[in-house]
C-alpha positions as CSV (number, residue, x, y, z in Angstrom):
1,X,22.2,165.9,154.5
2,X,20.3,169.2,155.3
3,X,19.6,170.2,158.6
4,X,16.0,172.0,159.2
5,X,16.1,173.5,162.5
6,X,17.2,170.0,164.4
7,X,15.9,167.9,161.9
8,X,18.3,166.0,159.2
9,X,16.8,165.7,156.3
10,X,16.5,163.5,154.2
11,X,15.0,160.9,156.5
12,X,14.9,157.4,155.3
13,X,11.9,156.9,153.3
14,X,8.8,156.5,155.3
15,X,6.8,153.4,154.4
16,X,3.1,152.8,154.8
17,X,0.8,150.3,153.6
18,X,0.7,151.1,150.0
19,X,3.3,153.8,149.8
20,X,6.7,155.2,149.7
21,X,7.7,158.6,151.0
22,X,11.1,159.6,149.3
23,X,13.1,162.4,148.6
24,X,12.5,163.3,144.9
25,X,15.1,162.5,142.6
26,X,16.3,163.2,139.1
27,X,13.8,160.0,137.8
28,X,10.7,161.9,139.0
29,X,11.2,164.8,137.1
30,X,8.7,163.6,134.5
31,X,6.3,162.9,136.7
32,X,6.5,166.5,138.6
33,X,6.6,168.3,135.3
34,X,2.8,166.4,134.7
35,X,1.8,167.0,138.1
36,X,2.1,170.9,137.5
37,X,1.4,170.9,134.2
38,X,-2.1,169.1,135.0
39,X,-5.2,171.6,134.5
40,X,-7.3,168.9,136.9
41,X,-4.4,168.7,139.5
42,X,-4.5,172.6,139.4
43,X,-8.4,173.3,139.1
44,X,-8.4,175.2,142.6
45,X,-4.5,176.1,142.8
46,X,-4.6,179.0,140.1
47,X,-4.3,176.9,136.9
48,X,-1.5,174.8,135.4
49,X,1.7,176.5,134.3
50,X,2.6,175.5,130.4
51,X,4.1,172.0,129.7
52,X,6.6,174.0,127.8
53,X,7.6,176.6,130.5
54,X,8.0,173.9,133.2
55,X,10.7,171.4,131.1
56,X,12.8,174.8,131.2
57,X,12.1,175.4,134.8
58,X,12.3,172.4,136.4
59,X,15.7,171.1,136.9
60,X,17.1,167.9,135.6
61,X,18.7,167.3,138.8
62,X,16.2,168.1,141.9
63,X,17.5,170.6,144.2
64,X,17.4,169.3,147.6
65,X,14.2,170.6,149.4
66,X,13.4,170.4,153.0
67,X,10.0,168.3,153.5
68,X,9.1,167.6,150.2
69,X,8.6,163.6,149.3
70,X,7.8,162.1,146.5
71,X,4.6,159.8,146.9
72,X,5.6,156.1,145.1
73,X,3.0,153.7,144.7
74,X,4.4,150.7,143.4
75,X,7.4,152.4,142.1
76,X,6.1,155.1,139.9
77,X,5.5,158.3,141.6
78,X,2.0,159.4,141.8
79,X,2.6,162.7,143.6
80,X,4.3,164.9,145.8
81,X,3.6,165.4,149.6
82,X,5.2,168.6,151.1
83,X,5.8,170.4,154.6
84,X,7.3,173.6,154.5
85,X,7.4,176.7,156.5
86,X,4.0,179.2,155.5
87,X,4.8,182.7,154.8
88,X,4.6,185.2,157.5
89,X,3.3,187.5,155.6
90,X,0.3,185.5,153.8
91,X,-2.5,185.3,155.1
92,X,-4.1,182.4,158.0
93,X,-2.0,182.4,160.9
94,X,-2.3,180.6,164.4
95,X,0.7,182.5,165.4
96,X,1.5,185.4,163.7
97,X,4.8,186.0,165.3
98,X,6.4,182.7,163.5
99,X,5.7,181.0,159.8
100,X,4.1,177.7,160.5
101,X,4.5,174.5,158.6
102,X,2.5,174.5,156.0
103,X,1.1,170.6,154.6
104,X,0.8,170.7,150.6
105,X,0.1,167.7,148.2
106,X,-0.5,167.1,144.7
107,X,-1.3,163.9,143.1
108,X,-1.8,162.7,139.6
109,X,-5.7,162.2,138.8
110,X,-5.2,158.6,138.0
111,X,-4.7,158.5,141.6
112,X,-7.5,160.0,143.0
113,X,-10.1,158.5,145.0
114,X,-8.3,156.0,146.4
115,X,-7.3,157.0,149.7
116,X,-3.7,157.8,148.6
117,X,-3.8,161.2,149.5
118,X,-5.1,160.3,153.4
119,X,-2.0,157.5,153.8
120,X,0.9,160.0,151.9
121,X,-0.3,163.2,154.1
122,X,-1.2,161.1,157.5
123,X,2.8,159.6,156.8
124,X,4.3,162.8,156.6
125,X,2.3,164.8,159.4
126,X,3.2,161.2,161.9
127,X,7.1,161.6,160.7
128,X,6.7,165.8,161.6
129,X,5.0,165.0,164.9
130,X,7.8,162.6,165.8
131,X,10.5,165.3,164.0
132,X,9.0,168.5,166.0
133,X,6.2,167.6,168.3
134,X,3.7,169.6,169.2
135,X,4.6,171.7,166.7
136,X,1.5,172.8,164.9
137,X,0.6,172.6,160.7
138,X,-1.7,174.6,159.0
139,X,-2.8,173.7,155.5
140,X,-5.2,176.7,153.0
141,X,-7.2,175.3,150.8
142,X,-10.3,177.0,148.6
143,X,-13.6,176.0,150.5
144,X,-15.0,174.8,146.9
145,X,-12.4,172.1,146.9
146,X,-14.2,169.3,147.9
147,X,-12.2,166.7,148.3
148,X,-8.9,168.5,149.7
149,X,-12.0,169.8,152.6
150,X,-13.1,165.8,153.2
151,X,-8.8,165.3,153.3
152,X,-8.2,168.0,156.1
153,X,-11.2,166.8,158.0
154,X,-10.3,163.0,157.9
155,X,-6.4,164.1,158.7
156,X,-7.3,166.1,162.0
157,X,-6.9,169.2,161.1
158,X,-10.0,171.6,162.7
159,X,-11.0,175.5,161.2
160,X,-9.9,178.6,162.6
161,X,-10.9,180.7,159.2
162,X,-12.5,181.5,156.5
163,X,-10.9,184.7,154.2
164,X,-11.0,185.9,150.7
165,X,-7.9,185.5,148.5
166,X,-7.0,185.0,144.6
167,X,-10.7,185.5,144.1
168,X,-12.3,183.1,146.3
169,X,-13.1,181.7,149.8
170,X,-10.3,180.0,151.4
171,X,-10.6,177.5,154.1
172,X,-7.5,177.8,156.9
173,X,-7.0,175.1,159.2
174,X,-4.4,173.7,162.1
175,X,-3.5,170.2,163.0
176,X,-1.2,169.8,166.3
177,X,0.3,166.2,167.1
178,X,-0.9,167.1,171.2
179,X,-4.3,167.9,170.0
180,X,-6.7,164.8,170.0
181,X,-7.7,164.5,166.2
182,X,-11.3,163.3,165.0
């Protein structure tokens, strides 16, 4: 077990209605390696990395990472879920003196637009409110990204900015666990 600041992790897999929140293991490299070798999946996230590239990359064995879970849906993964500490020095900051937690997903498109995204991300943000409350999560994502805008909306999180970066308008929002979400 890891700690992250007075949280153990792994935590025991966090089950919703549909789901399974896991810490990836050696059996979901596959899927990852299709996740970020997907040029839909990475449409608005710079473009996918080469298929060929990533089966070097990516170990067989997953190093342990601190707040990311694999998303299972009826034991295949379908996507990762992720909460981890946003740079200090990139930009979107609510305060500038510390790195906020940063929510990421990525799911395979066979598994959009059915509300899988919504229950993996509203999962993980409920098991970091109960880990570190009121400790607040920001999430960046390019204001031409439709759905990931409708996501951030139905999950809580409300605007503070709108900046330039990698060539496009980015969209920075903050969710807190003490802040009444809509």
């Amino acid at each position: 077990m890891t700690e992250i600041g007075s949280v153990t992790w792994p935590p025991a897999p966090i089950k919703t209605e549909r789901l399974v929140l896991r810490e990836p293991e050696a059996r979901d490299r596959a899927a990852f390696i299709e996740l970020l070798a997907s040029p839909e999946v990475h449409t608005y996230l710079g473009g996918p990395r080469p298929r060929e590239e990533l089966e070097r990359a990516v170990p067989e064995i997953s190093d342990r990472r601190p707040g990311l879970f694999a998303i299972e849906f009826d034991g295949a993964v379908i996507g990762m879920v992720k909460l981890d500490r946003h740079d200090a020095e990139s930009l979107g900051h609510v305060r500038p003196d510390v790195g906020e937690a940063e929510l990421g997903y990525l799911l395979l498109p066979q598994a959009w637009g059915r509300g899988y995204g919504a229950e993996a991300c509203a999962a993980a943000l409920g098991w970091f409110a109960d880990a570190l409350p009121g400790e607040p999560v920001v999430l960046r994502t390019q204001t031409a990204n439709e759905r990931s805008m409708r996501l951030a909306a139905k999950l809580g999180f409300t605007e503070v900015e709108l900046f330039e970066d990698y060539g496009a308008e980015q969209w920075f929002g903050v969710w807190s666990s003490v802040t009444p979400s809509g």
